[in-house]
PAKETI-673842 format. One line per 8 residues: their letters; for each residue x, z, y of C-alpha. Coordinates in nm, 3 decimals, padded with zeros to 5 digits, always signed. Example, Ala and Ser with C-alpha at 12.3 -4.5 7.8 and 13.67 -1.06 7.14 Angstrom:
as = +01.230:+00.780:-00.450  +01.367:+00.714:-00.106;
//
This chain:
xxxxxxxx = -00.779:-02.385:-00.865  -00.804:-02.181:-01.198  -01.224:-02.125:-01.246  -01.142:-01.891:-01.522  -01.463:-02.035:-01.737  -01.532:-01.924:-02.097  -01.485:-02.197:-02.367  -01.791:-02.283:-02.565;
xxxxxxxx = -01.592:-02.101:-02.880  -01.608:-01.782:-02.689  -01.938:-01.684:-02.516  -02.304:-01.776:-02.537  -02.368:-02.104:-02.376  -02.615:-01.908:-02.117  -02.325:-01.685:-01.984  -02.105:-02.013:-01.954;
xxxxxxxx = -02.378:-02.165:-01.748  -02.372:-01.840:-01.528  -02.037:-01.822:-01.583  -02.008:-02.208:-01.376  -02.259:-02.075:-01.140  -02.053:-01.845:-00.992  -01.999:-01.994:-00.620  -01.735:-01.715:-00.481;
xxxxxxxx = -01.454:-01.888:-00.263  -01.129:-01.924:-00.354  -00.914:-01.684:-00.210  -00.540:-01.756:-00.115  -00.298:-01.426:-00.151  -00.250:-01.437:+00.241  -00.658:-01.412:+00.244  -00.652:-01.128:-00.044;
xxxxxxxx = -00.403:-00.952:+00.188  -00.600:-01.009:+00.503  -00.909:-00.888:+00.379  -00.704:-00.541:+00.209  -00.581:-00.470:+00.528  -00.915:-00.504:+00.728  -01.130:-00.288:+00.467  -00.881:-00.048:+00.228;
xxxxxxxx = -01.000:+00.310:+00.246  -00.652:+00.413:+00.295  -00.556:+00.208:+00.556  -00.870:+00.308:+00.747  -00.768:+00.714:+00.701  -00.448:+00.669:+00.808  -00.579:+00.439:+01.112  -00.796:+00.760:+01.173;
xxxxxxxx = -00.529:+00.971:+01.142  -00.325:+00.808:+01.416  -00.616:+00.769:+01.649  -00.666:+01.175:+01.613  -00.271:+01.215:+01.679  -00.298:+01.001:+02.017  -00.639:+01.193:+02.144  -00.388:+01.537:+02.099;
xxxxxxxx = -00.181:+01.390:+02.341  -00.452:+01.439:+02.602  -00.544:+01.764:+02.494  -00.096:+01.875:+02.498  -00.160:+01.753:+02.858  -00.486:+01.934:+02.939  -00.482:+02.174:+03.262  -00.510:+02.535:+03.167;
xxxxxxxx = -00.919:+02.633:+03.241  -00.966:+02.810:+03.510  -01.200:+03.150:+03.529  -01.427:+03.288:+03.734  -01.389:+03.679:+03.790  -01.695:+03.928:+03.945  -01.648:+04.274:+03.961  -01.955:+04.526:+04.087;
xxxxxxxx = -01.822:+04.897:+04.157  -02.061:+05.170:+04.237  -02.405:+05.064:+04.147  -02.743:+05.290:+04.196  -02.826:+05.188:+03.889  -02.689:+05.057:+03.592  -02.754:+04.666:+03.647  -02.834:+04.687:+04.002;
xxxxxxxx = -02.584:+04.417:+04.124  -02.753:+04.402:+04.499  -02.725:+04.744:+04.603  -02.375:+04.804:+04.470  -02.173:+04.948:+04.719  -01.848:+04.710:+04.631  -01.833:+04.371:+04.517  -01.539:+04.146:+04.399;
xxxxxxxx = -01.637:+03.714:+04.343  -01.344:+03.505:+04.291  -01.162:+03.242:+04.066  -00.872:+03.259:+03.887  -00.601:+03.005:+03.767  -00.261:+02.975:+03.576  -00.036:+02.783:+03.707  +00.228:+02.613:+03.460;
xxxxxxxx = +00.564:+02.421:+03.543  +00.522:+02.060:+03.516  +00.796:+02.061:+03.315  +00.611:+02.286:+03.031  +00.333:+01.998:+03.054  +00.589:+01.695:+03.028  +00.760:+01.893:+02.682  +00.408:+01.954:+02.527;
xxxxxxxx = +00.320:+01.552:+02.615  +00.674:+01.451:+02.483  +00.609:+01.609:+02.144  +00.213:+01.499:+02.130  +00.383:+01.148:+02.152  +00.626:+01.214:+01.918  +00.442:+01.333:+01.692  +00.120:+00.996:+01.731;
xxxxxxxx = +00.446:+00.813:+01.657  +00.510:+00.988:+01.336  +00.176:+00.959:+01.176  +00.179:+00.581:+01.320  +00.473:+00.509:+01.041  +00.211:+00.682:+00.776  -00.020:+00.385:+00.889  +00.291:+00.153:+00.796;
xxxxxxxx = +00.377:+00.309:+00.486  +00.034:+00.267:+00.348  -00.045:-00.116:+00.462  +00.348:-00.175:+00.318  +00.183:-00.068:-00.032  -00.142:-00.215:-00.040  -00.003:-00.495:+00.054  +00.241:-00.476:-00.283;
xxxxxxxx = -00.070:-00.346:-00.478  -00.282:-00.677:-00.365  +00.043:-00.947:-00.462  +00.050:-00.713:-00.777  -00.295:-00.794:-00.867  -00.317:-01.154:-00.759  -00.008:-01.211:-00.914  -00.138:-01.072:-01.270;
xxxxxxxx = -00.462:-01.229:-01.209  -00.263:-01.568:-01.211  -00.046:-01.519:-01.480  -00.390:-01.419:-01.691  -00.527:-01.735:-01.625  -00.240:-01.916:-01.713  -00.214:-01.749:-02.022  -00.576:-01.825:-02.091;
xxxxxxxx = -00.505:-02.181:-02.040  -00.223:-02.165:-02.283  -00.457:-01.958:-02.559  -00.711:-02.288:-02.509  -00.424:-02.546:-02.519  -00.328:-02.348:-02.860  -00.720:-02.367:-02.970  -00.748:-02.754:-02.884;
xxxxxxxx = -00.405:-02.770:-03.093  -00.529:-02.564:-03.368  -00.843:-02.737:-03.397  -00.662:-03.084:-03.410  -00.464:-02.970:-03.665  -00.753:-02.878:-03.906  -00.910:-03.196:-03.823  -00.639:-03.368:-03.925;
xxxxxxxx = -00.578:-03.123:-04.271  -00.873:-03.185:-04.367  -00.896:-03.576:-04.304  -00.553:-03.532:-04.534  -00.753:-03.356:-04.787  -01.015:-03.646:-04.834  -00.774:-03.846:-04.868  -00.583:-03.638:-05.127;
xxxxxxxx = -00.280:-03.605:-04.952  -00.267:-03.215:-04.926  -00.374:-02.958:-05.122  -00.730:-02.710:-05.056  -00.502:-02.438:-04.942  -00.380:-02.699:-04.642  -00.694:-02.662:-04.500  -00.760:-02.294:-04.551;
xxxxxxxx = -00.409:-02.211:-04.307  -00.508:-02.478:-04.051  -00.863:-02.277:-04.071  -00.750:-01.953:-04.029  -00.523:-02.081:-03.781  -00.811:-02.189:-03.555  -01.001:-01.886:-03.594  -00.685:-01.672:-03.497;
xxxxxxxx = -00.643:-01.951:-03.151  -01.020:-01.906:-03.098  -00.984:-01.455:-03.090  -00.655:-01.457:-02.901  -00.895:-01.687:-02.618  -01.159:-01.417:-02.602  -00.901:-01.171:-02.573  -00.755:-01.394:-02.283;
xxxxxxxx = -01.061:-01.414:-02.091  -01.105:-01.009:-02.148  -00.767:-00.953:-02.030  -00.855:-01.185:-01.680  -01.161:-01.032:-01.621  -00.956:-00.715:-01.633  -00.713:-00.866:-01.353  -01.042:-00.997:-01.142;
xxxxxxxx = -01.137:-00.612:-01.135  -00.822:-00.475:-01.028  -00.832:-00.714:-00.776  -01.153:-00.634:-00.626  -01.040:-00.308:-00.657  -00.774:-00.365:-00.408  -00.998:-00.514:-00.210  -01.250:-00.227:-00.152;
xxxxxxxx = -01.491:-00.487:-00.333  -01.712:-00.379:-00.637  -01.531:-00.437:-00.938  -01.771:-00.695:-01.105  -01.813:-00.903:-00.802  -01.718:-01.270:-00.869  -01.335:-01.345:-00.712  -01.217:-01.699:-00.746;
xxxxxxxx = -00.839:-01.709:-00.638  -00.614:-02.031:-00.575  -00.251:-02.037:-00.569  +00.051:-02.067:-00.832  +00.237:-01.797:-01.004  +00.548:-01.980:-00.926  +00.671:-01.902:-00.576  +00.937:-02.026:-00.398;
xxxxxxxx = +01.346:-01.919:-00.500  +01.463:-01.678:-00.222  +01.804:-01.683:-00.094  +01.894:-01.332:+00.042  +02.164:-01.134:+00.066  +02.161:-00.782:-00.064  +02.388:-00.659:+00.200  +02.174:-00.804:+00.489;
xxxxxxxx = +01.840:-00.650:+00.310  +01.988:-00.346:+00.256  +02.073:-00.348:+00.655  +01.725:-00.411:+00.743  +01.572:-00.154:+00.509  +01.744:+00.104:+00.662  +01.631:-00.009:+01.030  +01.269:-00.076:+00.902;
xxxxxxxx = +01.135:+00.170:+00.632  +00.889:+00.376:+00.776  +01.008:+00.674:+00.578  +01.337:+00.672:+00.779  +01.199:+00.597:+01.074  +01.003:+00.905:+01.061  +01.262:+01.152:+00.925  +01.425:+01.039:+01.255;
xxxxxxxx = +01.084:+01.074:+01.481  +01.110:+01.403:+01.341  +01.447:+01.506:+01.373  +01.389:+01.368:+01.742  +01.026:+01.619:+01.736  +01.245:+01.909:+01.670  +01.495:+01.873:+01.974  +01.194:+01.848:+02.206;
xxxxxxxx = +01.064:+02.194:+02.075  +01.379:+02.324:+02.105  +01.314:+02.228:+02.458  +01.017:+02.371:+02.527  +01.078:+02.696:+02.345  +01.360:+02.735:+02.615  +01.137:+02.669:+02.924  +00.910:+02.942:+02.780;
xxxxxxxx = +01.166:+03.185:+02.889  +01.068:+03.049:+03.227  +00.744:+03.254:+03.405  +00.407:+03.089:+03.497  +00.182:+03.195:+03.799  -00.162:+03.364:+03.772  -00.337:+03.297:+04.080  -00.649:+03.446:+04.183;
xxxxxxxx = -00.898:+03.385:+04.485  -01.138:+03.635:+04.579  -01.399:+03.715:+04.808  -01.428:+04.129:+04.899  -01.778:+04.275:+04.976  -01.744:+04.676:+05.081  -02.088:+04.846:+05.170  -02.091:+04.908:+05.568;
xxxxxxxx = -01.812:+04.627:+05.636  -01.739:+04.301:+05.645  -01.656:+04.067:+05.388  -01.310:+04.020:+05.289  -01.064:+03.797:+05.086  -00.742:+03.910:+04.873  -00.532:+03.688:+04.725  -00.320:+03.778:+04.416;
xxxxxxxx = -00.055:+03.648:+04.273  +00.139:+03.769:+03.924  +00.406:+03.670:+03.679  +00.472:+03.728:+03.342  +00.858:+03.786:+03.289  +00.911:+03.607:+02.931  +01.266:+03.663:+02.970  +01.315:+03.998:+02.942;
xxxxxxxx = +01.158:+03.976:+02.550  +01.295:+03.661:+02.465  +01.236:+03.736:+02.030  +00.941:+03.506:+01.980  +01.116:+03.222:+02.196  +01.495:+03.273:+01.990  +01.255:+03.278:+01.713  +01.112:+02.918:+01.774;
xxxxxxxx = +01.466:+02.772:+01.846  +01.600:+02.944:+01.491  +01.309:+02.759:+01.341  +01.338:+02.429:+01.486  +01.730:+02.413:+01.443  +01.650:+02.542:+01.066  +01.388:+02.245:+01.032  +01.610:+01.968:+01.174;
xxxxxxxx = +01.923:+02.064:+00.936  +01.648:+02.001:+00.634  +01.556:+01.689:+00.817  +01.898:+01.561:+00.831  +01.943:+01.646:+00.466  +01.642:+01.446:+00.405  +01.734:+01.167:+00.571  +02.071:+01.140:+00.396;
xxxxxxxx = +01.907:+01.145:+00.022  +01.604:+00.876:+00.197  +01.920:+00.649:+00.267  +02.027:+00.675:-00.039  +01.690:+00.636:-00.208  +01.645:+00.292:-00.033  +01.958:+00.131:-00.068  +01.910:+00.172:-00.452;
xxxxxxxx = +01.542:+00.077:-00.455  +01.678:-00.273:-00.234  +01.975:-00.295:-00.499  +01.730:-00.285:-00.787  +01.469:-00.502:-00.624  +01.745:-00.767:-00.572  +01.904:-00.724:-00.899  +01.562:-00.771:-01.102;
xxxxxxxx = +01.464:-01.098:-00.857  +01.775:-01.260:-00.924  +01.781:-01.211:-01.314  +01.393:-01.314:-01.320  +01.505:-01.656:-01.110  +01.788:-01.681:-01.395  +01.531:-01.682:-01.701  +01.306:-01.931:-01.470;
xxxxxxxx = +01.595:-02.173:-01.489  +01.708:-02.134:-01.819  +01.330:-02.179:-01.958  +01.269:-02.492:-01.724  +01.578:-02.634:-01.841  +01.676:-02.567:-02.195  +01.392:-02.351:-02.373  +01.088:-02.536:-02.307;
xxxxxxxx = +01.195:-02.854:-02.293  +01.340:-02.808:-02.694  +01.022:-02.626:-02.780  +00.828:-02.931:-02.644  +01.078:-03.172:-02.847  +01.060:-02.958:-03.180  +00.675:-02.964:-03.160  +00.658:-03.312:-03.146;
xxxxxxxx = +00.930:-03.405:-03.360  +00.747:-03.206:-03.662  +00.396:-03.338:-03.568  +00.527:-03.666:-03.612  +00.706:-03.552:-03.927  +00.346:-03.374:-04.052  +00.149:-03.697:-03.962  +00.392:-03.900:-04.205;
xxxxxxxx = +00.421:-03.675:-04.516  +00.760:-03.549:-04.460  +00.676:-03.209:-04.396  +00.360:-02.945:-04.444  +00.177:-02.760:-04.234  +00.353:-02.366:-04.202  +00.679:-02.605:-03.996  +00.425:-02.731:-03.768;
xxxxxxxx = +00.213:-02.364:-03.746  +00.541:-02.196:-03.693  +00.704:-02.517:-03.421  +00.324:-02.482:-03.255  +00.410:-02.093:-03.243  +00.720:-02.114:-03.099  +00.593:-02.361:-02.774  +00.356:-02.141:-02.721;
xxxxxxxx = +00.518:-01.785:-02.679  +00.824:-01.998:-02.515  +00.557:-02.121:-02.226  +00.417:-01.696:-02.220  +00.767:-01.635:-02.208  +00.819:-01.816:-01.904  +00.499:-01.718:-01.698  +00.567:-01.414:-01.775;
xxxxxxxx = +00.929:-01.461:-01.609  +00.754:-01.622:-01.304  +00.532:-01.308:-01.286  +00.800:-01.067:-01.297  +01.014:-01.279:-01.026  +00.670:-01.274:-00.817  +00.694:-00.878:-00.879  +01.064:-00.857:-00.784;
xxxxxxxx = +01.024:-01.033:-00.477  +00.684:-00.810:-00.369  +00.915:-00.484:-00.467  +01.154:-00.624:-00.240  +00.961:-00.664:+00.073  +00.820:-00.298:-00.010  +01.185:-00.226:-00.012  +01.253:-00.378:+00.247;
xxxx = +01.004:-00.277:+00.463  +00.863:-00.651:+00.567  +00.714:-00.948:+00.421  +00.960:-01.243:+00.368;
//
């Protein structure tokens, strides 16, 4: 586990003591992604949003309200409701074809299944935004741990010039490159721990934590090699993205309001009860019934067809560039994995292990006289941006593979 603690050459020993202090828990990047998807603003909208879609399912299904209907005719007086010589209490209520409710609750659903692959969309990328940030937050620690490795280096090496220069086996100057060579080790450590304090904020801000709240995290930026095959991801993305799933929802949404535009052609019933009150006789009941005839004017419902048809050609249009869209972004993803797994290899096998064999070839040579200090400086050098070069390599393969299960649509 990387503690991320100052060095004593790069803060006040009081903020190194608070610095050790610091008793957050580790966090794994399954626990960073657990805790993104329980409290991320965005995931919580778009949770909202889909619980708001399914309630207008209920309300697509709702029974039309009934009424109540009084008439008084022939009052004494304006307001006199008891003396009125006619009276008319009754209720009144539409009656719709089932089938009119069943379209309307077809397309609510529809529709609750639409926004529920916004909910997916948004967990797929905070999900990528969290490995993002643990993944940089790793390779800035390692980094830092290289920038100290080069300060404990540089700081040997000075020791050692100026043990040489009592002795009188190197010059003043000697001593003056191995010193500015320590200071220049001891700034690129402060900027080090800048740049993971950085990361830690991202993090937390990933995390819907404040951004200065201590994060420990534990894992290693080197991740297992996958073995996929871009024809078999590029299969899957296609069945799983949730942007193609809902171009189809909605292509889907459209035929259903083609539907129910043509069953508004068909008439509903208006039914009303009432009871009859005529001065001098006795109470009475009518019963009426009336229909609208929607298809003798048929423009608004030709109208809503026109549109829907119009709306699922774009759809279908969309749909063909989303393909297209994904199978490059897989193709890419893939493509940048497998060359970042290539420079993995070629640094575990031929670049570091040289740099490592160079740098101790020419200490050796330094310790015995042979050669003077700018060789070792410049062999020191080269380890060093050879081992950035490589975590940088594992970082970008960590970023490939996160890209590719964004691409994808699913974690691996």
């Amino acid at each position: 586990m990387r503690t991320g603690l100052y060095g004593w050459r790069c803060i006040p020993f009081a903020l190194l003591l608070a610095a050790q202090a610091e008793s957050a828990e580790a966090l794994s990047l399954e626990q960073c992604i657990a805790t993104a998807l329980e409290r991320h603003p965005l995931i919580l909208a778009s949770s909202a949003r889909h619980q708001a879609a399914v309630a207008r399912i209920r309300q697509a299904t709702a029974f039309p309200v009934p009424s109540i209907d009084f008439n008084s005719d022939l009052q004494p007086r304006f307001g006199d409701f008891v003396n009125s010589e006619e009276a008319y209490f009754g209720v009144s209520q539409l009656l719709e074809l089932p089938q009119k409710r069943a379209a309307r609750r077809k397309i609510a659903e529809q529709e609750s299944r639409e926004v529920e692959t916004d909910v997916e969309l948004v967990r797929l990328e905070v999900v990528f935004q969290v490995r993002r940030a643990f993944h940089e937050l790793l390779l800035a620690e390692e980094k830092l741990a290289y920038a100290r490795q080069d300060l404990e280096l540089a700081d040997d090496y000075l020791k050692k010039a100026q043990v040489k220069l009592a002795a009188g086996d190197v010059a003043k100057v000697e001593v003056l490159r191995a010193r500015v060579e320590a200071l220049s080790a001891a700034n690129a450590v402060r900027v080090a721990v800048n740049d993971v304090n950085l990361a830690k904020a991202r993090l937390n801000y990933h995390l819907a934590r404040g951004h200065s709240d201590p994060i420990q995290i534990t894992g290693q930026l080197q991740i297992p090699f996958l073995d996929l095959s871009l024809g078999g991801l590029q299969a899957e993305a296609l069945r799983l993205r949730p942007e193609l799933r809902r171009l189809r929802l909605s292509t889907e949404r459209e035929t259903l309001v083609q539907a129910r535009a043509r069953l508004e052609r068909l008439p509903d019933l208006d039914l009303n009860v009432s009871r009859h009150r005529l001065e001098g006789l006795p109470s009475t009941w009518s019963v009426t019934v009336s229909a609208p005839l929607p298809f003798l004017f048929q423009q608004r419902q030709k109208a809503e067809i026109a549109e829907s048809a119009a709306n699922a050609r774009a759809l279908q249009r969309e749909s063909e560039q989303a393909r297209n869209t994904v199978l490059v972004e897989v193709e890419e993803a893939h493509v940048n994995a497998q060359k970042a797994r290539d420079q993995i290899l070629l640094y575990q096998k031929e670049i570091l292990p040289q740099a490592q064999e160079v740098l101790e070839m020419f200490t050796f040579s330094y310790q015995e006289g042979e050669i003077g200090g700018i060789e070792l400086i410049e062999a020191r050098r080269t380890l060093n941006a050879s081992r950035r070069s490589y975590a940088d390599a594992l970082f970008e393969y960590a970023l490939a593979v996160g890209t590719l299960e964004k691409a994808v649509g699913r974690r691996f």
